[in-house]
TIMARLUM-787292 format. One record per residue (C-alpha): x, y, z. Coordinates in steps of 0.001 Angstrom, whole numbers, always signed. Example, Ala and Ser with C-alpha at 12.3 -4.5 7.8 and 13.67 -1.06 7.14 Angstrom:
BEGIN
<px: +12300 | py: -4500 | pz: +7800>
<px: +13670 | py: -1060 | pz: +7140>
//
This chain:
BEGIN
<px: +122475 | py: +99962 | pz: +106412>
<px: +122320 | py: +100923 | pz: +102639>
<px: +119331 | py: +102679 | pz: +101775>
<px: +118784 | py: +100138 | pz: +98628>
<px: +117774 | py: +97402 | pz: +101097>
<px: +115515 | py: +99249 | pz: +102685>
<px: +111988 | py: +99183 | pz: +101784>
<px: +110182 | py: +102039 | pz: +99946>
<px: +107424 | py: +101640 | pz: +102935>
<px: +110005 | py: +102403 | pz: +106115>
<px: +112271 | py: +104492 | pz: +103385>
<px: +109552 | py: +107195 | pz: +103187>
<px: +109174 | py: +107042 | pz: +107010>
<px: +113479 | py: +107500 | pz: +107226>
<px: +113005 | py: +110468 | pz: +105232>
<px: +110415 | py: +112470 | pz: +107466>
<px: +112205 | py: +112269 | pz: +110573>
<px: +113677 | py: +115680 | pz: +111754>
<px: +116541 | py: +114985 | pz: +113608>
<px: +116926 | py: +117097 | pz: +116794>
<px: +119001 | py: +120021 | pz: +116839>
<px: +121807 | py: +120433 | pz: +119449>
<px: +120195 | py: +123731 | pz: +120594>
<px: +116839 | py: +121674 | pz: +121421>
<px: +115606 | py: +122257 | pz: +124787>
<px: +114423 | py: +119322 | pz: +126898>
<px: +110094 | py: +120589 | pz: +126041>
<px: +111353 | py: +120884 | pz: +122392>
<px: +112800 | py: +117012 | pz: +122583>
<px: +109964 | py: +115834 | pz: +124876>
<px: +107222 | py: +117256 | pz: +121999>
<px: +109197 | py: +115648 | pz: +119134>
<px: +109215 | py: +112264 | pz: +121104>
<px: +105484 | py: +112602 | pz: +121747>
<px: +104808 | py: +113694 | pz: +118270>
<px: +106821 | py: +110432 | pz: +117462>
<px: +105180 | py: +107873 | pz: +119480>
<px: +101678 | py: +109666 | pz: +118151>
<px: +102507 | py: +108991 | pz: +114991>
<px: +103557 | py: +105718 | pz: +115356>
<px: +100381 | py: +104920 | pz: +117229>
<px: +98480 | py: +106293 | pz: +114618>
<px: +100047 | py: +103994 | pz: +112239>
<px: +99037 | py: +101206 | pz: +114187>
<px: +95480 | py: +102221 | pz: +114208>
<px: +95541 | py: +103250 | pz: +110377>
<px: +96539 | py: +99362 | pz: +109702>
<px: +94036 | py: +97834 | pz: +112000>
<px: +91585 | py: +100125 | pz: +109795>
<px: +92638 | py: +98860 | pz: +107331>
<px: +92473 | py: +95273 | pz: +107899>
<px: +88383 | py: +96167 | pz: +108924>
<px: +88110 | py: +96977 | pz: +105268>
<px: +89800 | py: +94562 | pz: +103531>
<px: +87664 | py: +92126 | pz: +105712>
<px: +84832 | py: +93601 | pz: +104253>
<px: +85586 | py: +93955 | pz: +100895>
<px: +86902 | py: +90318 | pz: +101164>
<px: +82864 | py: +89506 | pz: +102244>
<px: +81461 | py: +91194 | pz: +99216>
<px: +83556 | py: +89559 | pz: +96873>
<px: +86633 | py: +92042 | pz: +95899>
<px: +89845 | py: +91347 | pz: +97582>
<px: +91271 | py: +88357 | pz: +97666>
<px: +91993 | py: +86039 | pz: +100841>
<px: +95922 | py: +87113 | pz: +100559>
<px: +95536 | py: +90198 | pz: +100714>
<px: +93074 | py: +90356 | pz: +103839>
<px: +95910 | py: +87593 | pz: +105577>
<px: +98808 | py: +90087 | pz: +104346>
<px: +97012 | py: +93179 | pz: +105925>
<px: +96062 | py: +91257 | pz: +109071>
<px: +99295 | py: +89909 | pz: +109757>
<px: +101024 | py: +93550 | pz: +109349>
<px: +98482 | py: +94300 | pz: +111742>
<px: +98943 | py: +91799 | pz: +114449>
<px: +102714 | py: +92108 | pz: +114317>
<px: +102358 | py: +96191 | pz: +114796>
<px: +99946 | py: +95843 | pz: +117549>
<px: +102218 | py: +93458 | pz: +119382>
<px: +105503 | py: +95634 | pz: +118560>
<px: +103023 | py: +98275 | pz: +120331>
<px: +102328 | py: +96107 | pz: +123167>
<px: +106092 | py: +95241 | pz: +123330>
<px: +107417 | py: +98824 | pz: +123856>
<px: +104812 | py: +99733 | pz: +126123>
<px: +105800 | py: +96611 | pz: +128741>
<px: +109379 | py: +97995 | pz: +127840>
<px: +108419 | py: +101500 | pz: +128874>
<px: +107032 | py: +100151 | pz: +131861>
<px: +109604 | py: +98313 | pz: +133312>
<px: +111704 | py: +101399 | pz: +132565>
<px: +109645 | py: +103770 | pz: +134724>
<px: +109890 | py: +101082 | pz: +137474>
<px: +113242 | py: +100881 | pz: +137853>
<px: +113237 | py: +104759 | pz: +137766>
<px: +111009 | py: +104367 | pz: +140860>
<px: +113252 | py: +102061 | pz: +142422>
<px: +116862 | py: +104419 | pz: +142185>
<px: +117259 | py: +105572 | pz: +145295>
<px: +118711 | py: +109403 | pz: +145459>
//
């Protein structure tokens, strides 16, 4: 993927992402996955914030309907990308639980 086509938005986010060293142990990879999925979560909640104020600068008059639809929409479609992975995770841990040894 070139990086030309990719937006400035998830171009930023490309850019902070450590990649794991070969020497990692499995804690240090375990913490950098957690730190991950916190800071993806995060996101999540930082749009649905953000859609709460555009709402209510939409009701005094400031913002205009686009923009609260935009900002919702990015919203919905994070919190069921969320919703996605989680069932994912889920059915992964089940069919861990189902191997037998």
């Amino acid at each position: 993927m070139n990086q030309a086509t990719i937006s400035p938005v998830l171009s930023s986010r490309l850019t902070n992402i450590n990649p794991v060293s070969e020497k990692a142990t499995p804690a240090e990879m375990t913490q950098s996955f957690g730190d991950f999925l916190q800071n993806a979560l995060d996101g999540v909640s930082a749009q649905e914030s953000n859609v709460s104020a555009l709402t209510d600068q939409f009701m005094l008059g400031q913002v205009d309907v686009s923009q609260v639809m935009i900002a919702s929409s990015q919203a919905e479609l994070s919190l069921q990308l969320t919703s996605q992975i989680r069932n994912k995770v889920i059915e992964a841990y089940q069919e861990i639980m189902r191997m037998q040894v």
